[in-house]
C-alpha positions as CSV (number, residue, x, y, z in Angstrom):
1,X,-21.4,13.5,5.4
2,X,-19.5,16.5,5.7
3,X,-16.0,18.1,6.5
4,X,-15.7,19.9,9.5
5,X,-12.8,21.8,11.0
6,X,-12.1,20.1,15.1
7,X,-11.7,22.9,16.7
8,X,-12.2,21.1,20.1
9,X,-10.0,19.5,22.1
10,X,-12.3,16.7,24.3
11,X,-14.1,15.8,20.9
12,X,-10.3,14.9,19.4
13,X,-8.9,13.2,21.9
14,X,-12.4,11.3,22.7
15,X,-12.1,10.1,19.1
16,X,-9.0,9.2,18.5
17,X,-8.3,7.8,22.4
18,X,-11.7,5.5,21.9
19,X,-9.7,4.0,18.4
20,X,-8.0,0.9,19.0
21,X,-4.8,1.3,16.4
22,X,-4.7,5.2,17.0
23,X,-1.5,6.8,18.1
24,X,-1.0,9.9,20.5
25,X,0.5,11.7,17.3
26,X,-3.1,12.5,16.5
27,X,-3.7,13.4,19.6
28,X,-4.7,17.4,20.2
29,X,-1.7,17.8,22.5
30,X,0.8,16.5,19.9
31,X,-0.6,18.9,17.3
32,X,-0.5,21.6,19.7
33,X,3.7,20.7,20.5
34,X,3.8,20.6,16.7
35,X,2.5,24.0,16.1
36,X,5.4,24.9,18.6
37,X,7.8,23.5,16.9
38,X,6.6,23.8,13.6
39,X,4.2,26.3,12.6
40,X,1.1,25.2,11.2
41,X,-1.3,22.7,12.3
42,X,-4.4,21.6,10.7
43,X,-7.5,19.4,12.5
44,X,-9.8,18.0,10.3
45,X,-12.2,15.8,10.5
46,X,-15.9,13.7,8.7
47,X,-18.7,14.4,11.0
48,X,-22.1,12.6,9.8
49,X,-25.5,12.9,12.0
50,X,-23.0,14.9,14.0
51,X,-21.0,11.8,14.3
52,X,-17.1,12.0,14.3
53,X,-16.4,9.3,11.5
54,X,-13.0,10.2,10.5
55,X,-10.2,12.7,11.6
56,X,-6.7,13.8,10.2
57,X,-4.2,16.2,12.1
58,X,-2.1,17.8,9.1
59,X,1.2,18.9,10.0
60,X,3.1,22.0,7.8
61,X,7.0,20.6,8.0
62,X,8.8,24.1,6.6
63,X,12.2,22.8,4.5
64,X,15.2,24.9,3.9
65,X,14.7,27.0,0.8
66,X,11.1,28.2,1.0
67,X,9.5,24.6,0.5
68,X,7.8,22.7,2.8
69,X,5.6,19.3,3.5
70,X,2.5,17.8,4.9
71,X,2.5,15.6,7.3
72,X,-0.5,13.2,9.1
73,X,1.5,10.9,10.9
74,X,-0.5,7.6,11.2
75,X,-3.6,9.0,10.3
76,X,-6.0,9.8,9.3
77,X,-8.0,8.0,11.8
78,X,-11.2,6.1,11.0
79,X,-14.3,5.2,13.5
80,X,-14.1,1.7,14.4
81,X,-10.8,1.7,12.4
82,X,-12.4,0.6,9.6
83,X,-12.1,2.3,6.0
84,X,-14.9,4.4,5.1
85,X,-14.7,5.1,1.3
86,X,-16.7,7.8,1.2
87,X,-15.4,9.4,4.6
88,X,-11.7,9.1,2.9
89,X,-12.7,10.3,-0.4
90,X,-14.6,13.6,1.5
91,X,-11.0,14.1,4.0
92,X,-8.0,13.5,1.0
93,X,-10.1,16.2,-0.7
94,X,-10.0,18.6,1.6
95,X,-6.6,17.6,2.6
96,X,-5.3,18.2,-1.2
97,X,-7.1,21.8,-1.0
């Protein structure tokens, strides 16, 4: 298992579209409205045996006063919308760095 940055729109939206609980707020179109709106967008995912397992769109919500948030709304997404331990575990980490 390993972290990889989706950089590729059809491999997203295939993903998340083919989830039954996913929402189109992790779709690549939402994230690219958000990076209109708000700056900085982030696509992540867990690929295994080249195998999308897990993905997680990170939104950068700028605040008055020089802070700012993070935002995945309704994500991350799991394959087969079933918790993978070792997929979350891999994608919080990168997600904290």
């Amino acid at each position: 298992m390993k972290i990889i940055i989706i950089n590729n729109k059809e491999e997203l939206d295939n993903f998340v579209g083919s989830q039954t609980h996913s929402q189109f707020i992790q779709s690549w179109a939402w994230g690219e409205f958000q990076q209109k709106v708000s700056g900085q967008v982030w696509r992540v995912g867990v690929e295994e045996n080249g195998e999308l397992l897990a993905s997680a769109k990170i939104i950068k919500k700028s605040l008055p006063m020089g802070k700012s948030y993070f935002y995945c709304g309704r994500g991350p997404i799991f394959a087969g919308n079933k918790w993978n331990r070792e997929a979350a575990v891999l994608l919080f980490e990168e997600i904290k760095r």
